[in-house]
N, C-alpha and C positions, 0 to 999 in steps of 0.2 A: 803378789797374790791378786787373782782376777777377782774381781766387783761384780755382780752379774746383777742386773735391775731390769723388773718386770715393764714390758711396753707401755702396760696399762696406769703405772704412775710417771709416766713420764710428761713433760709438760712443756708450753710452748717455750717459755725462758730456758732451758735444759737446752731443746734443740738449737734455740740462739749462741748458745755459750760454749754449745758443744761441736755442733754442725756448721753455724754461724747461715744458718738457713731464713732469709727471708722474705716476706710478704710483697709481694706487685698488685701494685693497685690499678695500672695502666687494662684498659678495657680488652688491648689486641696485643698482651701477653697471653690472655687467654680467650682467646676469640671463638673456639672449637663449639662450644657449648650453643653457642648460638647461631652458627652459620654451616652452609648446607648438612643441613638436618635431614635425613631418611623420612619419607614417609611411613604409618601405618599404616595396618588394614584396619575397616570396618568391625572385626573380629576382636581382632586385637582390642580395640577400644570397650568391644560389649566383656570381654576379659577381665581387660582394666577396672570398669566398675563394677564388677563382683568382688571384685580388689578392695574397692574404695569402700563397697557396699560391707562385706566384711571386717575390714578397720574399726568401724562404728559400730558394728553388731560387740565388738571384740570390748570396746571402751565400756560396754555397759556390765563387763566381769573382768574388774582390774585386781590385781595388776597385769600392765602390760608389759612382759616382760622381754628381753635380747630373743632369747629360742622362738618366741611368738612370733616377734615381728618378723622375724629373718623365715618364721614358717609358713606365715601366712601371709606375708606380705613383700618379703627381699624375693624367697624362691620364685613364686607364680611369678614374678616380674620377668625374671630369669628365665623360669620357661616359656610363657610368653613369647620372648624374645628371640627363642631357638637358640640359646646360648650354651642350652647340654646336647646339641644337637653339633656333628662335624662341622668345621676343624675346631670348633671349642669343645673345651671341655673341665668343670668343677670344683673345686676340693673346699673343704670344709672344714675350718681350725688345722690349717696349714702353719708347722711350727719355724721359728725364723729366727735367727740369731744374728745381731748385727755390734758388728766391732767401732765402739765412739775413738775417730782419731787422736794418737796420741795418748792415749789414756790405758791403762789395764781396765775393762770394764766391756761387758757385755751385757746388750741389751736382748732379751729373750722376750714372745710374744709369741700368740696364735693367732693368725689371718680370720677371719670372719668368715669371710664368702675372698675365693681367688677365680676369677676366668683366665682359663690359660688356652693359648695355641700356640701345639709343639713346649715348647719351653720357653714361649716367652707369655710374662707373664700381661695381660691384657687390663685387668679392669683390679684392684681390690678395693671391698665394698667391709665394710664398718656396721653392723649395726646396734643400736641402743637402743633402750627400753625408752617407750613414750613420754614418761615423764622428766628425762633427759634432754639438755640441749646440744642444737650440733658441737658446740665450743667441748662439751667433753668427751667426742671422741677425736676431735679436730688432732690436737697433739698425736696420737696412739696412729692413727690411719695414716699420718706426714712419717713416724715413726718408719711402716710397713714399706713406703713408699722408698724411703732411702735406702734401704734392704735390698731392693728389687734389682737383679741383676741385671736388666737394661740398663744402658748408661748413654747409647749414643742416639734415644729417641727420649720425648716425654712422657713419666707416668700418671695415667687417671687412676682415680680413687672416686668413691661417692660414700657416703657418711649418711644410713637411715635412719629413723628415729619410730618409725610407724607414720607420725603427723608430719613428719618434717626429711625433706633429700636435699642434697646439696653435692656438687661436683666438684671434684680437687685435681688440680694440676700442677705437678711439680718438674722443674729442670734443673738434673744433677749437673749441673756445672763446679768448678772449683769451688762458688759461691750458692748454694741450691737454693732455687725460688720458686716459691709457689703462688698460687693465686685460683680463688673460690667462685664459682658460679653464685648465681641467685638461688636462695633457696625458694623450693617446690614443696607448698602448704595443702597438705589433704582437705581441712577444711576451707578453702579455697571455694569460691564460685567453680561451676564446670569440674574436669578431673585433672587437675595435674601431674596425674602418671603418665599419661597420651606423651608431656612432654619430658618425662622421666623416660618412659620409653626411648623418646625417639633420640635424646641426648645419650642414650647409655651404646645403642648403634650406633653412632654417629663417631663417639669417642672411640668405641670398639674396631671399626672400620681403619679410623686411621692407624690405631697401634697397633695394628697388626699387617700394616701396608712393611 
């Protein structure tokens, strides 16, 4: 009889034991994040801080909850970015079932935010209510990422939080490894979306070479 367990309890020891998926700490397994980065525009930036500006307007009528962040703060990133704009394009609790080797058991989940061109799929983005940390969506979003029907390139992921982004990069090898960006602090000096921006192009550009 199949087993079927929701994305959302699954956890990082499950994917260790099940996937045998692990963590690179080496700086230029995942160098993407940091190097030839896109510039913005001017625009973009005065954008951004209506972003940022809205965040804090939002904290002062909590809770701050998944739908929120992802409404007022994952999308405009998104459009922003011209990312619902050709050849990409959106979907939205995109549902996914994924087979754990060797085992009867299905794991089922809804994608959050997916950028796709053509059929492949680009960028999936994770988001969580504020007062969450990355660590719990961390598991659920590596989850999505094994899913992903690319196999012969690496997949990005980013994990929101409202206060808090973070970039993930996985390589389905026989051994799948990933490895995490720095995380990008709203309350931060200056705006950290500039470089949430310019990292979300950046990774989007290559996977889709």
């Amino acid at each position: 009889m199949v087993q079927t367990i929701q994305a959302k309890d699954i956890n990082l020891r499950y994917l260790i034991d099940n996937f045998g998926i692990e963590l690179v700490l080496d700086d230029q397994f995942f160098s993407e994040w940091q190097e030839n980065l896109p510039e913005i525009t001017d625009l973009d930036k005065q954008l951004l801080d209506k972003v940022k500006a809205g965040y804090f307007n939002l904290l002062n009528y909590p809770p701050l909850l998944e739908d929120v962040v992802r409404m007022a703060i994952i999308d405009p990133i998104l459009f922003i970015g011209d990312f619902y704009l050709n050849p990409f394009y959106v979907k939205s609790e995109e549902s996914i079932d994924i087979a754990v080797p060797d085992e009867d058991v299905i794991i089922k989940g809804r994608i959050d935010t997916l950028v796709l061109q053509k059929q492949l799929w680009i960028m999936i983005i994770e988001s969580k209510k504020a007062s969450f940390s990355i660590e719990e969506g961390l598991a659920q979003i590596l989850t999505y990422m094994l899913g992903s029907p690319t196999t012969d390139k690496p997949c990005f992921g980013m994990i929101g939080t409202g206060s808090e982004f973070i970039f993930v990069k996985l390589v389905k090898t026989n051994t799948p490894r990933y490895a995490l960006s720095k995380g990008f602090l709203m309350r931060n000096p200056g705006n950290e979306l500039y470089d949430v921006l310019r990292i979300l192009k950046g990774l989007i550009q290559i996977a889709s070479v």
